[in-house]
Structure formats: structure tokens, C-alpha cells
BALOBA-1460 file (C-alpha; in Angstrom, 3 decimals):
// residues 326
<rec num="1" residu="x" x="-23.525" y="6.348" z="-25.755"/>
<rec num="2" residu="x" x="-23.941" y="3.560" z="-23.180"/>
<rec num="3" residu="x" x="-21.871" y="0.415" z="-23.728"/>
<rec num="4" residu="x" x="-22.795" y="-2.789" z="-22.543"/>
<rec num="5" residu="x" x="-21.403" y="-4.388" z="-19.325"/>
<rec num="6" residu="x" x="-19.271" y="-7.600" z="-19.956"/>
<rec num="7" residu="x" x="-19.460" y="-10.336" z="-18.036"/>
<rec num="8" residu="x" x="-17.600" y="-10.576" z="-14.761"/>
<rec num="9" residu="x" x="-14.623" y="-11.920" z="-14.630"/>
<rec num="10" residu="x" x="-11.557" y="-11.537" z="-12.582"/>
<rec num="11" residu="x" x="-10.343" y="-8.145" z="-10.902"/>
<rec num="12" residu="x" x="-9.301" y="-5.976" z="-14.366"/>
<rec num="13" residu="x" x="-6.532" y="-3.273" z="-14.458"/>
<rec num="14" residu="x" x="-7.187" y="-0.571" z="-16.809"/>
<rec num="15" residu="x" x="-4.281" y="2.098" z="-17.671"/>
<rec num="16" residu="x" x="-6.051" y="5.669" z="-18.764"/>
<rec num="17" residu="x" x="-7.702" y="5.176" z="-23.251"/>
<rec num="18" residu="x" x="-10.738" y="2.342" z="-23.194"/>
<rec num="19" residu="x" x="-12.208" y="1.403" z="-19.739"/>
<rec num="20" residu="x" x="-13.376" y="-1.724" z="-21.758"/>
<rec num="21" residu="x" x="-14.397" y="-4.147" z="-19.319"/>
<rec num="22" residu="x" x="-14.786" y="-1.402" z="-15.968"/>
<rec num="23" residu="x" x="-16.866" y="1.279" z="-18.541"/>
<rec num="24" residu="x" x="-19.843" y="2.179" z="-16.140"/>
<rec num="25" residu="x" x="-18.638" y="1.034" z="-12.884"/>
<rec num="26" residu="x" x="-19.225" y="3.102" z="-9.447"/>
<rec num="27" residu="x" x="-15.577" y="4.289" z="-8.959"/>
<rec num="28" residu="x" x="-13.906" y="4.829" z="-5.640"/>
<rec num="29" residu="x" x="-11.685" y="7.576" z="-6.211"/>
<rec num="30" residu="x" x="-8.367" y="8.317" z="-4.347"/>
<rec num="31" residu="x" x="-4.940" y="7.712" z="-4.225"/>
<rec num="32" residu="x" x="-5.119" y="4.720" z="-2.131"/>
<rec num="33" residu="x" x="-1.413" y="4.676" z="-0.576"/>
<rec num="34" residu="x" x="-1.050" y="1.454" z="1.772"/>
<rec num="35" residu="x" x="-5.382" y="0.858" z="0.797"/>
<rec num="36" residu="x" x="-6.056" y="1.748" z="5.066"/>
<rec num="37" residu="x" x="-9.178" y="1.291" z="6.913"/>
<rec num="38" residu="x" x="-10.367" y="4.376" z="6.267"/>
<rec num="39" residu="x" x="-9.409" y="3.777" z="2.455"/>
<rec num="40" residu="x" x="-11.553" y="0.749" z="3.140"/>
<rec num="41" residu="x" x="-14.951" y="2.818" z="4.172"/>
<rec num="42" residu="x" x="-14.896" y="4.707" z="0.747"/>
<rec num="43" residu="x" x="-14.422" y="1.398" z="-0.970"/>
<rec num="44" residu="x" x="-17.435" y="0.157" z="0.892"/>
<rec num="45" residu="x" x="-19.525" y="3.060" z="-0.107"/>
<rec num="46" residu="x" x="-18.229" y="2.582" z="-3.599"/>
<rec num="47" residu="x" x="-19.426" y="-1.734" z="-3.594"/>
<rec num="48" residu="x" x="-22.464" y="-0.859" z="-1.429"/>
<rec num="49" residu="x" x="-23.723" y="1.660" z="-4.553"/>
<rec num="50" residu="x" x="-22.881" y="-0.586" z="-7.740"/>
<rec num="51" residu="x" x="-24.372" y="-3.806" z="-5.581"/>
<rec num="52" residu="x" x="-27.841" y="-1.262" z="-5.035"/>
<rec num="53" residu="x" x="-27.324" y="-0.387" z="-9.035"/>
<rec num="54" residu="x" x="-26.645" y="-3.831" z="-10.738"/>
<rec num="55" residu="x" x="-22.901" y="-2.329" z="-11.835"/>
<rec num="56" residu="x" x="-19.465" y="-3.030" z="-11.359"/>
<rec num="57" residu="x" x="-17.706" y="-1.257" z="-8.539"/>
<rec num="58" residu="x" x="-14.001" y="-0.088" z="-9.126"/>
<rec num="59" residu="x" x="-11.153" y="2.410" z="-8.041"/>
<rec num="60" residu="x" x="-10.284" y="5.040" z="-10.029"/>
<rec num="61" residu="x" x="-6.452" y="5.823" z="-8.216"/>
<rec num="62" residu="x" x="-3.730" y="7.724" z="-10.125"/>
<rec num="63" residu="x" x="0.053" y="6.782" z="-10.742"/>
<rec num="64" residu="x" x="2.444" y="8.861" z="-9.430"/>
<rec num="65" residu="x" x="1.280" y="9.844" z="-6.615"/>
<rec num="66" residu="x" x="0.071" y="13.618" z="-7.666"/>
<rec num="67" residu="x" x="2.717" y="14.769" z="-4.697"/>
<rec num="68" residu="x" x="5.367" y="13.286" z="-6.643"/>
<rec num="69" residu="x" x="4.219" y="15.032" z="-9.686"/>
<rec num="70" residu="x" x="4.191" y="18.626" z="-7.764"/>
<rec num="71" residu="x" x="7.055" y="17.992" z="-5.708"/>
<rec num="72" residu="x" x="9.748" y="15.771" z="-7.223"/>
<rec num="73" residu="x" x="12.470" y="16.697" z="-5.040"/>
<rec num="74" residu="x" x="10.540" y="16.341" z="-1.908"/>
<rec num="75" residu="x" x="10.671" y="12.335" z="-0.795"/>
<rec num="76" residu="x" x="7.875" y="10.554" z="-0.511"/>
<rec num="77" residu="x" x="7.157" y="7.577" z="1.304"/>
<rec num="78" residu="x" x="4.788" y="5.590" z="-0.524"/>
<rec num="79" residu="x" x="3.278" y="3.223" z="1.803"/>
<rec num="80" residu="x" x="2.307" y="0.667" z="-1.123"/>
<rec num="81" residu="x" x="4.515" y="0.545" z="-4.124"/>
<rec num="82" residu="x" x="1.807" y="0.405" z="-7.689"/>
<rec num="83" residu="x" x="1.591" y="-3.296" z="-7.573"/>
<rec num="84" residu="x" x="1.449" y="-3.751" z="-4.229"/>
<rec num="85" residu="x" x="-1.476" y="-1.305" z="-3.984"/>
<rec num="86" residu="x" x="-3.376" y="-2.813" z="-6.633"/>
<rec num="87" residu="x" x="-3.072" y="-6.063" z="-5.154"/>
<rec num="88" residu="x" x="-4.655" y="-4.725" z="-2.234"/>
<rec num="89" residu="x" x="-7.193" y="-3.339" z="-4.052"/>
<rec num="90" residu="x" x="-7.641" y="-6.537" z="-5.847"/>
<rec num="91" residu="x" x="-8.629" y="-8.365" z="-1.978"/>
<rec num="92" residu="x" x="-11.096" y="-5.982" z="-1.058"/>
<rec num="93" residu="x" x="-13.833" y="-7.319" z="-3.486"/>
<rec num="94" residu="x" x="-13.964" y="-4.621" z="-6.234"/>
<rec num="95" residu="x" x="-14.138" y="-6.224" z="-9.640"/>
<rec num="96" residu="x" x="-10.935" y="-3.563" z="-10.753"/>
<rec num="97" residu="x" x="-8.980" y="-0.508" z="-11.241"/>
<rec num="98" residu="x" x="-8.572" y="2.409" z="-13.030"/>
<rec num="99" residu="x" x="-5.226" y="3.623" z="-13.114"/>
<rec num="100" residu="x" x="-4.297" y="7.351" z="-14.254"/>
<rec num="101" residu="x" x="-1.170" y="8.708" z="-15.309"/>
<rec num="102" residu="x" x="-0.930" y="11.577" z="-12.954"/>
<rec num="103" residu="x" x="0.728" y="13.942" z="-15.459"/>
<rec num="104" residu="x" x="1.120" y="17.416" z="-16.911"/>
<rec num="105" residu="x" x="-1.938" y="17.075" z="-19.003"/>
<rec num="106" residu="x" x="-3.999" y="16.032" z="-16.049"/>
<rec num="107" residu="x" x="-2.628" y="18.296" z="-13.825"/>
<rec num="108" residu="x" x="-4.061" y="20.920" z="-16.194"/>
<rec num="109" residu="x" x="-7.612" y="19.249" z="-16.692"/>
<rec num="110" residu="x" x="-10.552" y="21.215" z="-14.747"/>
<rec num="111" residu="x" x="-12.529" y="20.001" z="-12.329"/>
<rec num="112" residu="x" x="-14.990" y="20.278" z="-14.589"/>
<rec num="113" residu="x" x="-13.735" y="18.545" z="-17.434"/>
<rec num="114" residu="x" x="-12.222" y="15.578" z="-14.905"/>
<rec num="115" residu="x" x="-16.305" y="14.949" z="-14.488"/>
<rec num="116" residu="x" x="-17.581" y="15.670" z="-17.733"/>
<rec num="117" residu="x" x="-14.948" y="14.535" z="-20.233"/>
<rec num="118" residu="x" x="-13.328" y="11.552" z="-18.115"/>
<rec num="119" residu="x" x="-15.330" y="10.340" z="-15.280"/>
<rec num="120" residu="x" x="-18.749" y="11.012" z="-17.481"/>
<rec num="121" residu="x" x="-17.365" y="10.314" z="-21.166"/>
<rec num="122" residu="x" x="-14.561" y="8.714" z="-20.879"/>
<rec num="123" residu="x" x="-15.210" y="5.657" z="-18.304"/>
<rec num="124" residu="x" x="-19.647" y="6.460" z="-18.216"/>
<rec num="125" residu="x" x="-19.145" y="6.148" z="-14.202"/>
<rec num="126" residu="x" x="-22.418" y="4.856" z="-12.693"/>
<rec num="127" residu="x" x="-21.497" y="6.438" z="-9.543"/>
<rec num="128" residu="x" x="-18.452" y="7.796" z="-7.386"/>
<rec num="129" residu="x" x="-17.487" y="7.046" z="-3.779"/>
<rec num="130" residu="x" x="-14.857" y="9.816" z="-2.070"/>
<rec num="131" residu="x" x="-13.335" y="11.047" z="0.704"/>
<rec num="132" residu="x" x="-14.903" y="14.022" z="2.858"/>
<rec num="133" residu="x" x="-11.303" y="16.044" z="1.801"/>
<rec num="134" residu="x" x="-11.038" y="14.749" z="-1.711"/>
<rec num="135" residu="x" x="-9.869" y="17.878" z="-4.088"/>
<rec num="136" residu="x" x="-9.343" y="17.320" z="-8.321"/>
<rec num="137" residu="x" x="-9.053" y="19.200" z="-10.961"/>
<rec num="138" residu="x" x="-6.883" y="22.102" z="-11.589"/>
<rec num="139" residu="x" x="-5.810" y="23.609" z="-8.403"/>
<rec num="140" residu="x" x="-7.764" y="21.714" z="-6.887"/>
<rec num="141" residu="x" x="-10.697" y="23.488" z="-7.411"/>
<rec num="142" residu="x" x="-13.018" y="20.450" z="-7.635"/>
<rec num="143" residu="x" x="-14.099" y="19.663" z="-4.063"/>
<rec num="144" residu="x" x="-16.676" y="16.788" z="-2.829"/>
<rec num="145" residu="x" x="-19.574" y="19.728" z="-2.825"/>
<rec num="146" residu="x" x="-18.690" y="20.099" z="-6.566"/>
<rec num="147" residu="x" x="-18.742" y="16.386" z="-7.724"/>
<rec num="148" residu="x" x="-22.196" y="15.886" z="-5.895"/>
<rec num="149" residu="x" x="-23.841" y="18.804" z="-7.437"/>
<rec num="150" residu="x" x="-22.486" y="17.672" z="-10.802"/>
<rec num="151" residu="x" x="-23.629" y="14.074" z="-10.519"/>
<rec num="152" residu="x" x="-27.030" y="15.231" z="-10.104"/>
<rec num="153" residu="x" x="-26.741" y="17.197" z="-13.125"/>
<rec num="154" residu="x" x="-25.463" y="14.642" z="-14.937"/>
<rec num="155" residu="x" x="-26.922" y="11.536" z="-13.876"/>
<rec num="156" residu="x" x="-24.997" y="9.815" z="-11.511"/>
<rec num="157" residu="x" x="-24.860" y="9.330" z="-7.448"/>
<rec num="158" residu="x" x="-21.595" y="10.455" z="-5.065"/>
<rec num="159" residu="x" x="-21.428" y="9.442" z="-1.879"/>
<rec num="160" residu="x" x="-19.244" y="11.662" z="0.479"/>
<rec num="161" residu="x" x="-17.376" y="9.405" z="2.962"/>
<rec num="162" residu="x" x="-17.063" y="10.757" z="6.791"/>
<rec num="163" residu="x" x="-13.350" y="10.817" z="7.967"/>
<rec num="164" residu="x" x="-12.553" y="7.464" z="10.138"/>
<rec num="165" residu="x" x="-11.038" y="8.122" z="13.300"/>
<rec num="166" residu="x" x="-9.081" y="5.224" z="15.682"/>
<rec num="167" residu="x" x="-9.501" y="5.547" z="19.403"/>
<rec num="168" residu="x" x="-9.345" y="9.482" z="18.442"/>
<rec num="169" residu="x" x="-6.784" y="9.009" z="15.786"/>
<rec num="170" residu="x" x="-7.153" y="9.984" z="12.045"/>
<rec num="171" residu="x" x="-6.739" y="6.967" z="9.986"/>
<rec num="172" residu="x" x="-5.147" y="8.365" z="6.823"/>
<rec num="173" residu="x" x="-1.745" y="7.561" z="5.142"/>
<rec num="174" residu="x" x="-0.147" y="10.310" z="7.032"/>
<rec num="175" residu="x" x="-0.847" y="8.911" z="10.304"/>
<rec num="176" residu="x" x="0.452" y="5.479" z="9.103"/>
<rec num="177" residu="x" x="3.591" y="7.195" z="7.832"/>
<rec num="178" residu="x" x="4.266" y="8.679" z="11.136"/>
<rec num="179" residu="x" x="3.673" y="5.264" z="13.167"/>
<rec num="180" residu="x" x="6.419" y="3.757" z="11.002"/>
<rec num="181" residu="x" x="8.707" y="6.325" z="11.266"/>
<rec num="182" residu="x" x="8.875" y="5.611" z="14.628"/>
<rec num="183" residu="x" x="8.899" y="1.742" z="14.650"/>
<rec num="184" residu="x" x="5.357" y="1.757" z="16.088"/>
<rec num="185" residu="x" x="4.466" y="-1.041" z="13.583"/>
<rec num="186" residu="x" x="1.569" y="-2.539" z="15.911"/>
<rec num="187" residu="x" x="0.034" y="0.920" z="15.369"/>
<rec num="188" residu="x" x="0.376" y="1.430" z="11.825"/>
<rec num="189" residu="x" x="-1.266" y="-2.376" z="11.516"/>
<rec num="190" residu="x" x="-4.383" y="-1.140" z="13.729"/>
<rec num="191" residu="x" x="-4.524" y="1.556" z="11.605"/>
<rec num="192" residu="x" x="-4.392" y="-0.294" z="8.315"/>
<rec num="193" residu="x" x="-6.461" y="-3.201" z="9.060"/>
<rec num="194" residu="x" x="-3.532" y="-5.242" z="8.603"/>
<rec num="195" residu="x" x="0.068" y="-5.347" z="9.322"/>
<rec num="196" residu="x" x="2.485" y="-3.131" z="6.505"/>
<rec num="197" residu="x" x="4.083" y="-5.143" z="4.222"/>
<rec num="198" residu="x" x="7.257" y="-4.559" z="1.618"/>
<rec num="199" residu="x" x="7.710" y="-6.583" z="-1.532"/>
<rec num="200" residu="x" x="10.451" y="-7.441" z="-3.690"/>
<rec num="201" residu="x" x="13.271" y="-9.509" z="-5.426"/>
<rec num="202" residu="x" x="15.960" y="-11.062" z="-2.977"/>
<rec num="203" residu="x" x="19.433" y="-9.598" z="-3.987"/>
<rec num="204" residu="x" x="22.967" y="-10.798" z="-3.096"/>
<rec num="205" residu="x" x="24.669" y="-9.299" z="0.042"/>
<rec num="206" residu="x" x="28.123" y="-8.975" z="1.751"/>
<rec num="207" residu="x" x="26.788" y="-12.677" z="3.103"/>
<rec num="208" residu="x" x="28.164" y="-11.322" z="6.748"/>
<rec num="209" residu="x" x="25.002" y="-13.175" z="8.239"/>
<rec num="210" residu="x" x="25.828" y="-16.446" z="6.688"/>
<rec num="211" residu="x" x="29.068" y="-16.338" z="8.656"/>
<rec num="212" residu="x" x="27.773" y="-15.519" z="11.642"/>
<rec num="213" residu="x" x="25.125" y="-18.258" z="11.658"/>
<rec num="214" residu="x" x="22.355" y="-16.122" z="10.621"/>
<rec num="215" residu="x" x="21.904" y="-16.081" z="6.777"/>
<rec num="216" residu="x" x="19.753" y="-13.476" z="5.475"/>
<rec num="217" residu="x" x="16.942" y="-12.619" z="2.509"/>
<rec num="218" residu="x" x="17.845" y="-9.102" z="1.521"/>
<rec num="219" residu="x" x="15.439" y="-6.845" z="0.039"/>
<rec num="220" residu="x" x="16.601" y="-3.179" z="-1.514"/>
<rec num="221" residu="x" x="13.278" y="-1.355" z="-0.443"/>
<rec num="222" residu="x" x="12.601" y="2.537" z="-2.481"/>
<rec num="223" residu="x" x="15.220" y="4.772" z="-0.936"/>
<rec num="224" residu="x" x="12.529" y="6.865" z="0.387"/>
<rec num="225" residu="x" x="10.922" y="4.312" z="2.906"/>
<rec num="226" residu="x" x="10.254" y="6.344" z="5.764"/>
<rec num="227" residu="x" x="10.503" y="2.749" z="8.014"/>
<rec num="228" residu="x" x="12.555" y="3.424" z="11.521"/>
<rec num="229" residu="x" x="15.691" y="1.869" z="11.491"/>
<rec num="230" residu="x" x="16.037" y="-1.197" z="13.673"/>
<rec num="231" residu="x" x="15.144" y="-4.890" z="14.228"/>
<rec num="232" residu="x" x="11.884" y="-6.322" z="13.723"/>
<rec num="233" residu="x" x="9.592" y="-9.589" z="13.819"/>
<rec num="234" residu="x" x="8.874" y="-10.356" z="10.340"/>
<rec num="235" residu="x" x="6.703" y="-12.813" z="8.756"/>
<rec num="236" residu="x" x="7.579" y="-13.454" z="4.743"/>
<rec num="237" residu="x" x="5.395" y="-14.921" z="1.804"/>
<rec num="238" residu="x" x="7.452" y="-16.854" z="-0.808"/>
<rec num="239" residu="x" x="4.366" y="-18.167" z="-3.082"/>
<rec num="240" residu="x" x="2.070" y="-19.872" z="-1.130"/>
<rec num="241" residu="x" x="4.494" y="-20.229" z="1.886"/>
<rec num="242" residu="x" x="4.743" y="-17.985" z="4.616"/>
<rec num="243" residu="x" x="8.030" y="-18.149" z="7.068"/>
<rec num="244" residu="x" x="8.264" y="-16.343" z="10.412"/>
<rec num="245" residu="x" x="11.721" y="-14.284" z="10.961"/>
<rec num="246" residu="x" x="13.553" y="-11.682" z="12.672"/>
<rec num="247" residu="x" x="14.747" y="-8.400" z="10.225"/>
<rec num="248" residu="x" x="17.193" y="-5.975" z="10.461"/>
<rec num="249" residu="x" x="16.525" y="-2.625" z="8.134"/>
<rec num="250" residu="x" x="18.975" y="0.081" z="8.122"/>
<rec num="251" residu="x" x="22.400" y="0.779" z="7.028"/>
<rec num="252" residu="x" x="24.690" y="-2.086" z="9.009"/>
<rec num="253" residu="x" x="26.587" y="0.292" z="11.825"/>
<rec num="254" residu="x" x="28.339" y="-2.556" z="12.625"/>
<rec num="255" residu="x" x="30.298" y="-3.140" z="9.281"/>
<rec num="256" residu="x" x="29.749" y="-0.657" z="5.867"/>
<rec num="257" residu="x" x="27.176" y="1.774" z="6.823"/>
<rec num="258" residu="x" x="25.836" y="1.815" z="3.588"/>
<rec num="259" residu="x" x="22.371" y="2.207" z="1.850"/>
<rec num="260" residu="x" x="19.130" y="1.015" z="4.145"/>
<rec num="261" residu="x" x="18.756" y="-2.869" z="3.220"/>
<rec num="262" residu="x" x="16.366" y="-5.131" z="4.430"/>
<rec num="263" residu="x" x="17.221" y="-8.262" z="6.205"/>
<rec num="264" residu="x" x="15.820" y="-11.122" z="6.816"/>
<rec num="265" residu="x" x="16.859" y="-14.017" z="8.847"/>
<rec num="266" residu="x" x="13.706" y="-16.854" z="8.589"/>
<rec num="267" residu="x" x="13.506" y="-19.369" z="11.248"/>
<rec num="268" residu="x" x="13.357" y="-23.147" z="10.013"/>
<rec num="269" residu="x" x="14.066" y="-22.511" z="6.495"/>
<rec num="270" residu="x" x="16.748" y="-23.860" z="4.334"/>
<rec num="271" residu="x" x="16.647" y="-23.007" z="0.718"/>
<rec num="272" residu="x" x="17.653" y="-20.058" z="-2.016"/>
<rec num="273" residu="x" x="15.646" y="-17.348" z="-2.236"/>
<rec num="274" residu="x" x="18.085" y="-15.365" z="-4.819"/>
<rec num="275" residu="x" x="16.039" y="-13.643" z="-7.791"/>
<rec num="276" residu="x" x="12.685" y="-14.683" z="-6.036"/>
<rec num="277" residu="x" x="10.228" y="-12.062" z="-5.577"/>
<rec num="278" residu="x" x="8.994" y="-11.937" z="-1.657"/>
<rec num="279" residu="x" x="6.572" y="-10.206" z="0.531"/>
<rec num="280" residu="x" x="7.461" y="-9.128" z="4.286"/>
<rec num="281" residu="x" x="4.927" y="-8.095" z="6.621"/>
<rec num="282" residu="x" x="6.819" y="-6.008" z="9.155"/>
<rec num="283" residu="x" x="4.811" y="-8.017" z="12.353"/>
<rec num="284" residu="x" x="6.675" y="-6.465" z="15.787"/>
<rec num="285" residu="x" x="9.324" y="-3.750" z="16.938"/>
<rec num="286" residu="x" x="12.354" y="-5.454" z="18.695"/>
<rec num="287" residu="x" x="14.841" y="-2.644" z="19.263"/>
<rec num="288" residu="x" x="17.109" y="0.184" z="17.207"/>
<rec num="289" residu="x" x="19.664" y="-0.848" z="15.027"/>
<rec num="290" residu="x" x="22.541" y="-0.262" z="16.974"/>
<rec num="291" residu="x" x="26.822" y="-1.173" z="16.871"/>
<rec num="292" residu="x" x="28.016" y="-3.185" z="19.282"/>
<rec num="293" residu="x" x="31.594" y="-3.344" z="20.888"/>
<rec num="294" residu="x" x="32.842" y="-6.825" z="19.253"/>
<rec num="295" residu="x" x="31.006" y="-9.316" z="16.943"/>
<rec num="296" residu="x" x="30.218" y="-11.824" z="20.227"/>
<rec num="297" residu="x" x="28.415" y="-9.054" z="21.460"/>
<rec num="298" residu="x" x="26.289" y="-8.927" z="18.038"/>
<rec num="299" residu="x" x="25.740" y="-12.266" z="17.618"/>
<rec num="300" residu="x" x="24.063" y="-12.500" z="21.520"/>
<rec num="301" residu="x" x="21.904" y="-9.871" z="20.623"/>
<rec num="302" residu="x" x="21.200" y="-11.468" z="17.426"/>
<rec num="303" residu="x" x="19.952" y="-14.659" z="19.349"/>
<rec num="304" residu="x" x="17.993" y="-12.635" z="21.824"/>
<rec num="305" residu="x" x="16.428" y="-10.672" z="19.122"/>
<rec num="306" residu="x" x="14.990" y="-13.875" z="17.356"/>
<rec num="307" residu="x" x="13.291" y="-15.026" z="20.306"/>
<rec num="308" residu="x" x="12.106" y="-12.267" z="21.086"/>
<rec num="309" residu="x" x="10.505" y="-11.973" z="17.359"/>
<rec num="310" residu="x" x="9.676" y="-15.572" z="17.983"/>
<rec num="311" residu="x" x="7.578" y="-13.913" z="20.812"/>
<rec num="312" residu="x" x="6.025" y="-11.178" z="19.197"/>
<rec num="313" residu="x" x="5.391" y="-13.274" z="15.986"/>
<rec num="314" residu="x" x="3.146" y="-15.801" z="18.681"/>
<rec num="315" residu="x" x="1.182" y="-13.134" z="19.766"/>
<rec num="316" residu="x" x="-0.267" y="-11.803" z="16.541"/>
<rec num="317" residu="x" x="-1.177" y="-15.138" z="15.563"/>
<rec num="318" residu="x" x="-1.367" y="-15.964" z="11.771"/>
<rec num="319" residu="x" x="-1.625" y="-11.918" z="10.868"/>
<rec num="320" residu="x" x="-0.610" y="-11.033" z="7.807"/>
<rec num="321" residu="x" x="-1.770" y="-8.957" z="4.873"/>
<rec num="322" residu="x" x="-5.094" y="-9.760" z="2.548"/>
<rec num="323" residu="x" x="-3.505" y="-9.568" z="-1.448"/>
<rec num="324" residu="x" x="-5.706" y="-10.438" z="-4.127"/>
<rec num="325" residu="x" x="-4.220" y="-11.290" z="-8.247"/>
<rec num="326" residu="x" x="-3.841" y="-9.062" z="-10.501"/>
């Protein structure tokens, strides 16, 4: 039973029971972590086919991460936290999501009932976009072969994305991962599209950087970021203002060595920030966190660190991540 198409409106987030207002889109499917370039060419595919068929186009991404779900006490470095990966979503022009509890019951579904009972009777897909290596279903026995030949069968187009590749370079989540690991921010950004960014509420600290003339924005990030530890240029979003600063993340050799925290000193900014929710775009690598012999010897390095972010921050101009509302 077809139902009709509502109007468009604004980008719509849909959590697993009634599609309502995405029923019969052309769904990009994936996980989406950190919504890359190559995340990008399947979500092209995906507004490309709905544009062609007069539909909706939308991504069809699944909460946890399915790694999560098989591997609990393995950490994961999500790239993009839920929000933060629909609100990428949300920039690149599809009209919404479709978010799936990645769960025991799904975990159990076949690939053949994740096409006929969900993507074909549950949410009456007009269409599918993938990735050349996207797997569902139980075991992952449904591969991109299997989706295509069941779309013709049932109705519906897939289009099988080729892997993206970056100066000879895999652009996948993976390969971002491993950039940032190792500080090589500028990287990760090529390989994004954009540079990485971090989001969240501005929490009290020890207020160390206040006394020594730096005060800081600090940000708890998810204890299994996978960033390097060290200093960076940083550029921060607070509404519709955007501050350039200097950040240190890690765990503060030089006084409690406790957990990682994120902070941020912004240049030419005097306010309070406590309780206000923030994005950081981590812009340039400045050097490893490191202890120093006295606190004079910090607080030179400090200075030289800002203009050096100051530097780095000039270079890369106004860049900053795209985010769309949700």
C-alpha cells in the first residue's frame, strides 16, 4: 500500500515504527561516522536518484554503531557523536534521516527480511544508494550483489557506489581515525571535506588557565576519542559566533594527570561560556602535550603556541564545518 508523499518541509528525523513524512524516499544507507567525502558520493547517488524519480532522498544510518553492538568492550572512536552526525547529514541537502536502533532484534533480521519487511514494507524505499563493501542482515550475509538483485525483483533501483580514494588514500572512517590519532588533523580535514569537529557543554575546571592568563572553555569529549594528545589551533562556534583559539586535549602532565579534557583558550573573547553547548573544529597541529620544568617555562610555550595557532588558523581561512538543523 503506497502512501502519499507530504509536502516538503524541513530535514525530518525518524527513529525506527512510522517513516511518516520520509515513507518512499531513496535511502542512502550506512553508518555515516564523521559523514566523509566518500560518505558524501553515496549521498550523491542517493539525491541524484530521488531528484530523477520525483521522491524524497534520505539516510537510512543505525544507532549504535553495529561495532558497538558486537563488541562492547572494544572502544570505539566515533568520529561524529548521533547529533553531530545528523547535523551533518542535515547540510548535505537530503530532506532526512532514518535512524535504527542497532539492536538484538536487528542483529537477528535476514538480509532478506531487512529488504522485504523494512526497507520494502516498512519505509516503501523508492530506491537505495550504498557503498561498494556495504554488508546487512544476519551475518552479514546481505551484500551490495544481493540488494540489487532484490530491487529488481521488487521494484526499486540500487546504485552501488565505487570506493573514493585521496591522492591514493582510502577515504573511509578508518583512515580518518588513523589521521587523528596521530595529530595529522590537516589530513583527516582533506579527507572529510571539512575540518573534524567536537561538540559539547562547557564544564567547570581546576581554573589553572585563568591564573596563568589563559582562561579556558573545557569540553569533557567521549572517553574513547581516539584524538592525539597535544596542542592545537581551534576555531569554536557559540551560536552564530565563531572564535579562533589555541586547545590543549589530554590529561594536564603538568599538574593532575587526570582524564583527557579539552581546552580551549579563545583569542579576543571575554564572556561565560559555563553550561553553553559549543562546537570546536580542531583547525591545525601545534605540538605534543608535554611537562615542562617550571610554570615560566609553560606559560612561554603557552604564548608561542597561540601565535602559532594564530598562524595556522590564517592559513585555512574561514574553514570550518557545514551543520545543518535538526
Amino acid at each position: 500500500m503506497n502512501k502519499p508523499m507530504p509536502p516538503a518541509t524541513s530535514f525530518s528525523v525518524v527513529r525506527d515504527g512510522d517513516p511518516d513524512a520520509l515513507y518512499g524516499a531513496v535511502v542512502a544507507i550506512g553508518n555515516f561516522d564523521g559523514v566523509h567525502r566518500g560518505h558524501r558520493t553515496v549521498i550523491d547517488a542517493a539525491l541524484a536518484r530521488a531528484a530523477g524519480l520525483g521522491r524524497k532522498a534520505a539516510a537510512l544510518t543505525f544507532s549504535p554503531h553495529p561495532r558497538r553492538f558486537f563488541q562492547p568492550a572494544v572502544p570505539l572512536f566515533n568520529l561524529s557523536n548521533e547529533r553531530d552526525r545528523l547535523r551533518l547529514l542535515a547540510a548535505t541537502g537530503l530532506d532526512g534521516a532514518i535512524v535504527m536502533r542497532f539492536d538484538a532484534e536487528l542483529a537477528a533480521t535476514s538480509a532478506q527480511d531487512f529488504i522485504e519487511r523494512i526497507l520494502v514494507g516498512r519505509f516503501g524505499i523508492g530506491g537505495a544508494a550504498i557503498g561498494f563493501d556495504f554488508h546487512f542482515g544476519h551475518k552479514r550475509a546481505g551484500s551490495p550483489e544481493y540488494l540489487a538483485a532484490a530491487g529488481k525483483r521488487l521494484g526499486f533501483a540500487v546504485d552501488i557506489v565505487p570506493p573514493l580514494e585521496d591522492e591514493g588514500r582510502p577515504v573511509s572512517s578508518g583512515a580518518v581515525r588513523a589521521a587523528l590519532a596521530e595529530g595529522k588533523v590537516v589530513e583527516a580535514a582533506e579527507l572529510l571535506g571539512a575540518p573534524w569537529f567536537v561538540s559539547g557543554e562547557v564544564i567547570h575546571g581546576a581554573k589553572r588557565g585563568r591564573e596563568l592568563g589563559f582562561p579556558t572553555a573545557n569540553i569533557r569529549l567521549d572517553p574513547d576519542c581516539g584524538l592525539k594528545h597535544g596542542i592545537y589551533a581551534v576555531r569554536m562556534a557559540v551560536g552564530a559566533k565563531r572564535y579562533d583559539g589555541v586547545a590543549s586535549f589530554g590529561i594536564r602532565p603538568m599538574f593532575d594527570a587526570g582524564a583527557p579534557l579539552l581546552e580551549a583558550f579563545l583569542f579576543d573573547f571575554d564572556g561565560d561560556l559555563y553550561g553553553r553547548n559549543v562546537d570546536v573544529a580542531i583547525i591545525g597541529w601545534i605540538r605534543p602535550e608535554q611537562k615542562f620544568a617550571s610554570i615560566d617555562d609553560l606559560k612561554r610555550n603557552m604564548i608561542a603556541d597561540a601565535a602559532q595557532a594564530r598562524d595556522a588558523l590564517k592559513r585555512a581561512g574561514g574553514a570550518f564545518p557545514q551543520l545543518g538543523e535538526i
